[in-house]
Each structure stands twice: as C-alpha cells, then as structure tokens.
C-alpha positions in Angstrom: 0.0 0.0 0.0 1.2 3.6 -0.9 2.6 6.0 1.4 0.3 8.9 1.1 1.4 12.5 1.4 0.0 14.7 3.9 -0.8 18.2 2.1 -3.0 18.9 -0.5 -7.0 19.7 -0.1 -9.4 19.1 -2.5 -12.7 21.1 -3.0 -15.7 20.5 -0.7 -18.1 18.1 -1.3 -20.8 20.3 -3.7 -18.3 21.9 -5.7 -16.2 18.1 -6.0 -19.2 16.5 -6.9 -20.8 18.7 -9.3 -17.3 19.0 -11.2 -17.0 15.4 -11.7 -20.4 14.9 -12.6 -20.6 17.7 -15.1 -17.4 18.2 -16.6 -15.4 14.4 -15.5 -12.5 15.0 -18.2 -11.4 17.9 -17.1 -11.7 16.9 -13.5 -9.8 14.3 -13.5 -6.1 15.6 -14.2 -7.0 18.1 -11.2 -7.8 14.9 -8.8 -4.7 12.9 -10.2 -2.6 15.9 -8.8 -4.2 16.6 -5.8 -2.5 15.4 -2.7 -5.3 14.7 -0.4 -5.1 11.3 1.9 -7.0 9.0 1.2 -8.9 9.1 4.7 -10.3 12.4 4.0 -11.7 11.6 1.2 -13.2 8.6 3.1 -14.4 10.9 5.5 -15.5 13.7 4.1 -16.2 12.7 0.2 -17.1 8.9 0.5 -19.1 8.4 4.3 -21.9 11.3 3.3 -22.5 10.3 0.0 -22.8 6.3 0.6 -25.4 7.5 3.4 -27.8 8.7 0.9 -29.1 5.2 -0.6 -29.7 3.7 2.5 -31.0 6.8 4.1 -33.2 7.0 1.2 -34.3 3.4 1.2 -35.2 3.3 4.8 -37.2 6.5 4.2 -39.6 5.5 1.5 -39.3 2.2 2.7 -41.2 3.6 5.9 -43.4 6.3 4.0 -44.4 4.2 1.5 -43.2 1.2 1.3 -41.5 -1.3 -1.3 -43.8 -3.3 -3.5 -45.9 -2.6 -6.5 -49.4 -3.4 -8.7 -51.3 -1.1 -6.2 -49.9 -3.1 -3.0 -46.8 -2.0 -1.1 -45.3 -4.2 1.8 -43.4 -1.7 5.1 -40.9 -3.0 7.2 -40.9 -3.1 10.7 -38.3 -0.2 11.9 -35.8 -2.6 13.2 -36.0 -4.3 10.0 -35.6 -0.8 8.2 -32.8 0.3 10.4 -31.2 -3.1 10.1 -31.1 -3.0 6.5 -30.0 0.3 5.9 -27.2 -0.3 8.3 -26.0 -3.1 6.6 -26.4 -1.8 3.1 -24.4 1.2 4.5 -21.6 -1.1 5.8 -20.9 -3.1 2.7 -21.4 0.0 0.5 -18.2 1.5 2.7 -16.4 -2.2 2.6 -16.9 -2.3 -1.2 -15.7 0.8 -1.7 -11.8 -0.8 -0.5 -12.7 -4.0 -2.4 -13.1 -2.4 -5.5 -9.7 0.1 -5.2 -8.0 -2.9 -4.1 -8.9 -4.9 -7.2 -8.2 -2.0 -8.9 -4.9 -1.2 -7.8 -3.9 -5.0 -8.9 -5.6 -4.7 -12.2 -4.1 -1.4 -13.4 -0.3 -3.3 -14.1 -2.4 -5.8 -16.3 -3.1 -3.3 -18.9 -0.6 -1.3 -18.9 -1.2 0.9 -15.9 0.8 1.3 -12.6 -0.7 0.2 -9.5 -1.5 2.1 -6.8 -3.7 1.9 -4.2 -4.4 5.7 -3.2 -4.6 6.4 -6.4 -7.3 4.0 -6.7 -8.8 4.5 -4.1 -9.3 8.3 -5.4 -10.6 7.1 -8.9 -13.0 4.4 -7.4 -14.4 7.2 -4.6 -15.2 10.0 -7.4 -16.1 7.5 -9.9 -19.2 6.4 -7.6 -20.4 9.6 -7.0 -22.9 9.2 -9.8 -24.2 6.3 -7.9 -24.1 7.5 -4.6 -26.0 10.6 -5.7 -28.8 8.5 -7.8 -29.9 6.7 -4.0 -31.9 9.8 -3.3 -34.5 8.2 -5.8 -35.3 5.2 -4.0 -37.0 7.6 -1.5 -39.7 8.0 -4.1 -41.3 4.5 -5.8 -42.2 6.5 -9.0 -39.0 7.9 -9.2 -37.1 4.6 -8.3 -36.6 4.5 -12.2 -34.4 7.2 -12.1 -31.3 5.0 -10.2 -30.2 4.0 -14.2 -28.6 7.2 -13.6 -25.8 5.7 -11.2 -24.7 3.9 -13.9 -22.9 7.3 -15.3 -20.2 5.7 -12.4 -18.8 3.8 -15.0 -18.0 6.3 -18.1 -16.5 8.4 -14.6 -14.0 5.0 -14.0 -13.6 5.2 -17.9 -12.5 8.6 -18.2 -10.7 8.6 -14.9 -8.5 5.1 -15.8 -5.9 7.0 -17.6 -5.2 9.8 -15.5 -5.2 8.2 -12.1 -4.0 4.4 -12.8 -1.9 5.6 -16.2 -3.4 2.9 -18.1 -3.1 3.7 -22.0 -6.2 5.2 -23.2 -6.3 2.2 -25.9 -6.6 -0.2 -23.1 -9.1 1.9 -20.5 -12.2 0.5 -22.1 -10.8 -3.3 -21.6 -9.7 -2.1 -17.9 -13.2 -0.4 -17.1 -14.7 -3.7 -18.3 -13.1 -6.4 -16.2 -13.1 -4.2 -13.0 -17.2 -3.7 -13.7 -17.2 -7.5 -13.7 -15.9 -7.4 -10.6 -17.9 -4.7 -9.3 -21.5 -6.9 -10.5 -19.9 -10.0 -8.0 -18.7 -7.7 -5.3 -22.6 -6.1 -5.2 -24.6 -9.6 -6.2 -22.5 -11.0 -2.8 -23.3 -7.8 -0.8 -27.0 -7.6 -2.2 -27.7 -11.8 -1.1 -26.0 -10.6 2.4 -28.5 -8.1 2.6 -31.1 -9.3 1.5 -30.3 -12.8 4.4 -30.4 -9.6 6.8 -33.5 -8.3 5.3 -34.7 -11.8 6.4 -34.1 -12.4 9.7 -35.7 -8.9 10.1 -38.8 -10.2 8.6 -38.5 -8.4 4.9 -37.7 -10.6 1.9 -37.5 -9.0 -1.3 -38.0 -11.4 -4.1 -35.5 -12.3 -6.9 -33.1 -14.8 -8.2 -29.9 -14.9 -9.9 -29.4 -16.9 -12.4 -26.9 -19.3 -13.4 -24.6 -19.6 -16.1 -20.5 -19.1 -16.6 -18.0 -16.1 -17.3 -16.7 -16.4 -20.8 -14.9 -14.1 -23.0 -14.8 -13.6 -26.1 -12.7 -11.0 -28.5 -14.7 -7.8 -29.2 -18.0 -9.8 -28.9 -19.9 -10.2 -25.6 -19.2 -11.5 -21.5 -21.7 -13.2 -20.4 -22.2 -13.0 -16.1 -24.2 -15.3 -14.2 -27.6 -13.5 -12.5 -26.4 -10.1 -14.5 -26.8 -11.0 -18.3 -25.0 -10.3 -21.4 -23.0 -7.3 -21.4 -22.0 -6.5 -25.2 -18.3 -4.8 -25.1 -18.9 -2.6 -28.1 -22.3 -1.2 -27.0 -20.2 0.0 -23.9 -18.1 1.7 -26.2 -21.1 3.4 -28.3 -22.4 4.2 -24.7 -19.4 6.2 -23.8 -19.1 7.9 -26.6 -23.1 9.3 -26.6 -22.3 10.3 -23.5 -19.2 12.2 -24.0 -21.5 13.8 -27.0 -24.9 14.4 -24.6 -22.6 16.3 -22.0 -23.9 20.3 -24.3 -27.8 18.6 -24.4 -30.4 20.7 -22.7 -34.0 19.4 -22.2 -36.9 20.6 -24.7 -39.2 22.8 -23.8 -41.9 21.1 -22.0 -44.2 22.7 -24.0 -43.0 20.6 -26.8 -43.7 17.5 -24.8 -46.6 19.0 -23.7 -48.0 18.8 -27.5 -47.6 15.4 -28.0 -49.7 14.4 -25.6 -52.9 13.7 -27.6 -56.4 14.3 -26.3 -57.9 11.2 -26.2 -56.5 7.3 -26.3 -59.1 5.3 -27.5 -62.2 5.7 -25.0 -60.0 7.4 -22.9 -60.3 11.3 -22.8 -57.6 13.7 -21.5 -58.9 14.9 -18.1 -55.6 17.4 -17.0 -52.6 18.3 -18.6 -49.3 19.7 -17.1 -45.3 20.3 -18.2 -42.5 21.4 -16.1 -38.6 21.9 -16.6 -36.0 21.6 -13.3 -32.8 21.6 -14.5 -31.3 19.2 -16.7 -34.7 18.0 -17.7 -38.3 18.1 -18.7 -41.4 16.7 -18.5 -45.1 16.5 -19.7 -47.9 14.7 -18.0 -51.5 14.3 -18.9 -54.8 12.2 -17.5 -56.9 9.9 -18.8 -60.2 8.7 -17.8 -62.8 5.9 -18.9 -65.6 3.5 -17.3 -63.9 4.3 -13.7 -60.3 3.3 -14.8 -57.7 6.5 -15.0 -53.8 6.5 -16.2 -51.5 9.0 -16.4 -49.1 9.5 -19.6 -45.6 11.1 -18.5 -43.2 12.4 -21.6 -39.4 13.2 -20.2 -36.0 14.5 -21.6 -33.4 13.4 -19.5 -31.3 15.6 -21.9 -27.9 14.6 -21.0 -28.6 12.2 -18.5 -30.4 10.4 -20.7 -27.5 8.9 -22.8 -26.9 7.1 -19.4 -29.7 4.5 -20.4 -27.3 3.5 -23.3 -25.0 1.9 -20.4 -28.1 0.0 -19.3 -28.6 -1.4 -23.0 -24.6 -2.4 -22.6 -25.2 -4.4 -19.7 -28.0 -6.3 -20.7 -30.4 -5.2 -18.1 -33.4 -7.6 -18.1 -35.1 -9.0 -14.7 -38.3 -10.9 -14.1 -40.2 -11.6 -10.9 -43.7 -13.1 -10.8 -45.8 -13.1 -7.9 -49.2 -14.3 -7.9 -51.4 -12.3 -10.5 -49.0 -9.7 -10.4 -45.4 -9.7 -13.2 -42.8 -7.1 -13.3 -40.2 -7.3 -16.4 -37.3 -5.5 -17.6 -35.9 -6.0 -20.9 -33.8 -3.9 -23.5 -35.7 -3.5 -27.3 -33.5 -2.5 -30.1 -31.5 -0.7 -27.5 -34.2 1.3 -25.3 -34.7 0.0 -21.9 -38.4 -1.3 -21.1 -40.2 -1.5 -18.0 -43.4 -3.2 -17.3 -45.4 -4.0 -14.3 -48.7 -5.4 -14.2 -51.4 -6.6 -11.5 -54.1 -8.7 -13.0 -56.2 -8.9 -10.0 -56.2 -4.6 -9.2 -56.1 -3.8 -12.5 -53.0 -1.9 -12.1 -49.8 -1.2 -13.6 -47.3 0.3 -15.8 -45.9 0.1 -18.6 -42.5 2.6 -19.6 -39.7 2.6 -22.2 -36.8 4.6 -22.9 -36.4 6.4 -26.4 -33.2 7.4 -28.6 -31.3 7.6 -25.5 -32.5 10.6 -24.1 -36.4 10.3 -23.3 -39.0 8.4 -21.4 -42.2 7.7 -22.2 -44.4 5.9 -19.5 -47.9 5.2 -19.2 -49.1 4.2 -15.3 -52.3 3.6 -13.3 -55.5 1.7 -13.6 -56.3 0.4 -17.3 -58.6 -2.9 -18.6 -55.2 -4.3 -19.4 -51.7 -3.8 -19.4 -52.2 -3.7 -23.7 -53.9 -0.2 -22.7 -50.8 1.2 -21.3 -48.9 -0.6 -24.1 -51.7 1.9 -26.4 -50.9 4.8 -24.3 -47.0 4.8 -25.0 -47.3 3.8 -28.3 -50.3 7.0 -28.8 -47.1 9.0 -28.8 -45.5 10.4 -31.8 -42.1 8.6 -31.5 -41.0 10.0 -34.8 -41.5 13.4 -34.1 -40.2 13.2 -30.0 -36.9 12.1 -31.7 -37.1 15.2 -33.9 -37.2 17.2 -30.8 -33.4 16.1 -29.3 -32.4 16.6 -32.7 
C-alpha cells in the first residue's frame, strides 16, 4: 500500500461532486494531482454520499413502502434500520474491495498500481451512484437510479489519469473491474437481503446461473447479471461524452404530443415542467372508472446514461401471484413493465433514442392499454425534438 502524502485539499463536497459529474475529463487531471489522503476523502467525500441510498431506502421504505401493482409491503423499523445499516456497511467495505482490485488490475493493462490512487478514482467514480440513492426515497421515481450507472463512463474517463493505463486499453480495464464490481454487489445484495430476512423483509428475486466467458470484441456473459455487449459499452461512452452540451426541450414541446384522447380514454388534466437538466409533460386519462397517467421526459444529457443500461443487458423478471414485473432492452431502449391482474393496475414505460422516457401508469382494462398509451405517442416526431 502507498505511502500517502500529507498536504494537498481538495474542494468541498458540492463543488467536487458537481465537477466530476458535469465536466469528469477535465476533473480528472485536477484529482490525479491533488495530494489529499485517502482518509479524508473517506471521511469527508465517501461516508456522506454512501449514506444517501440507504438513508433513502429506509425513508420510502417507511413512508411508503416497497412493493408494486397497487400493494406495497413496510418493514418493521428494526428491520428498516437493520437494512439500511448493513447496506451502509458493505457499501463502505466495497468501496476498498473495488480500489484494491483496482490497484492489482491497473499493471495488467498497462497501468501502474496504486492503491491511493485508486482508491481516489474508485471514490469519485461512484459519486454518480451515490448521488442517484436519493430516488429510492420515491417509488415512481425509483426509475431514475439508471442514472448511477454514469459511475462507469467516470471510471472510464478517470482510468488513464489516475492508474496511467493507455487510453487504448481503459475500455478493456473499465470492463473487467465492472465484472468485478456486479460479484462484489450480487454478494453484498444476497447478504442483505439474508439480513433483510431475519428482520422479517424478503424482497423477491433470483440470480441466475450460467459461466463467465470471453470472447474478442464480442460479448461477456455473467451469471444472475446478463450479457453485457463490449462494443455497445463503447457506443455508450461515446453518446455520453457527446450528450454532456444537451439541454432538455421545452416542455411545452412534450406537452404537445400528448394527444387528447387514447381510444375511450379522454384527457382529463394536462401539465409540463422543466428543473434543470430535464423536462417533462404529463396528462390524464379517464374511462368507465379506470384513470392512467401519460408522462413524456428529456433526460437531456442524463439520458444517454440509459445506453450503459442497453450495454449491460439489463433484463429482470419476478412473478408473484397475478402480479409480473419485467425489464428488458428492445432495439437498445430499456423497457419496464409491471402489471397486477387482479387490481387492474400497472405500468408500462420505455426509454427512447437515448434521451427520453415515455411511460404510461395507473388503472387500465389491461396492461395492452398502457402498451396503447405509450405507443399513442408520436415517436418520430419526439426524436425530432433532441435533434
């Protein structure tokens, strides 16, 4: 382990996060130099912002609890406390896990190892992730997490500067640490979720089985993770380095494309707003008793983020009774559906052109309904609008 040296301070927390969230490229060189030990940074950088997902979890978890298709399932506070403690824990264990397997790999490909230097690109790197927690206070916004995954383009664009590995070899690097990353947080997720358990909550789920193979320039295949395509990581990394100038549409542009009426359904309210980096249009819809809501969002330059969930092969499924929630990738847009036969009640969302959402949620005759709703939307023309 390196022997660190004692002067240096880096910015606070705010002004380090928003730089390497915003502008990582030109960040990086400045945190490369910096001299900063590595336990302030643990202290002052890493303990606050790992607190956030589990603070945010126990929250919503007591407010609303977790669960969906109109039912919703709260802990007990011990069990609430319990989990968020341990999540907490592990999140802070992880976090010298992955700089240690990233010191090790960095001579592998070219790069020098070094474990403070590491240990700086692994703490900023997951500040992306750390910051996307805050949505798992909210159910409908739980969606909104696919934004940690930005963590990874940080390690990407930080590989070179901090661990000196060539820039021709970062991608390959990036890869095989993420690899390790998924087992590192499928271990740490089964440890809480045994925890969750003997507290009384168990979340359901599975992983599934399979082996790691490799393959040149074509796919690695994870067990309980899925297929994560190599040169789809790439593309993703590249959108994103292009989205960083996008600014959201008006919302009065989304607003428009919300039609008036969706079969026997008649628009009942309509709404926009913009907050920040992004946009959004909502409308109502009523018939016979049953009422949905259509949401239209730019995620501007947050949006080319959902490319990275394409790259990883995001797809779950999880039955439960009447009730089904699937996630899949089609032709490279991420969709979600959730569906309770019994209440009536679901959702059905998908991303588009790596930059919008589109989702359609509430009480319909079916889950093809919310299918209709979505697919009521002018997907030609909301393209046009990023362009």
């Amino acid at each position: 382990m390196d022997i660190e040296p004692t002067g240096g301070t880096a910015p606070s927390l705010m002004d380090r996060a928003k730089a390497i969230i915003l502008k990582p490229k030109a960040e990086w060189p400045v945190i490369a130099a910096e001299t900063t030990p590595s336990v302030d940074i643990f202290t002052n950088y890493a303990l606050p912002l790992a607190a956030i997902s589990p603070i945010a979890a126990f929250v919503g978890g007591q407010l609303f609890g977790f669960g969906a298709f109109g039912f919703s399932y709260r802990p007990s506070l011990m069990g609430g406390l319990s989990m968020a403690m341990t999540s907490f824990i592990l999140a802070l264990v992880s976090l010298f896990l992955i700089s240690f397997i990233t010191s090790k790999l960095a001579p592998k490909f070219g790069g020098v190892g070094s474990f403070r230097n590491a240990f700086k690109l692994v703490a900023y790197s997951m500040t992306a992730s750390w910051l996307a927690g805050i949505f798992s206070i909210v159910p409908s916004l739980s969606f909104l997490g696919i934004l940690g995954l930005y963590s990874f383009y940080l390690f990407y664009v930080g590989a070179a500067p901090l661990m000196k590995v060539p820039p021709e070899k970062a991608l390959t690097y990036t890869i095989v640490t993420v690899l390790c990353v998924l087992v590192i947080y499928i271990v740490i997720g089964a440890i809480t979720a045994t925890v969750g358990r003997t507290f009384g909550f168990s979340p359901s789920g599975s992983l599934g089985g399979g082996t790691v193979t490799t393959e040149d320039g074509a796919t690695i295949a994870l067990p309980g993770v899925g297929n994560i395509d190599t040169g789809k990581i790439e593309q993703a990394a590249r959108d994103m380095e292009a989205a960083q100038t996008r600014e959201a549409v008006a919302p009065a542009q989304l607003q428009a494309l919300l039609p008036a009426s969706i079969g026997a359904y008649q628009r009942t309210a309509i709404s926009s707003i913009k907050a920040g980096p992004t946009s959004q249009a909502e409308a109502s819809y009523e018939a016979g008793g049953k009422r949905f809501t259509l949401k239209v969002s730019d995620m501007a330059a947050m949006g080319a983020i959902a490319g990275m969930a394409s790259a990883m092969g995001v797809e779950s499924n999880r039955e439960d009774g009447d009730s089904y929630e699937r996630t899949t990738t089609v032709d490279d847009n991420m969709v979600i559906e959730r569906w309770d036969r019994g209440a009536g009640n679901g959702s059905f969302a998908t991303t588009v052109d790596k930059r919008f959402m589109v989702e359609a949620e509430g009480d319909a005759g079916s889950i093809d309904e919310l299918k209709a709703a979505v697919a009521a939307i002018d997907m030609a023309k909301l393209k046009g609008l990023g362009r």
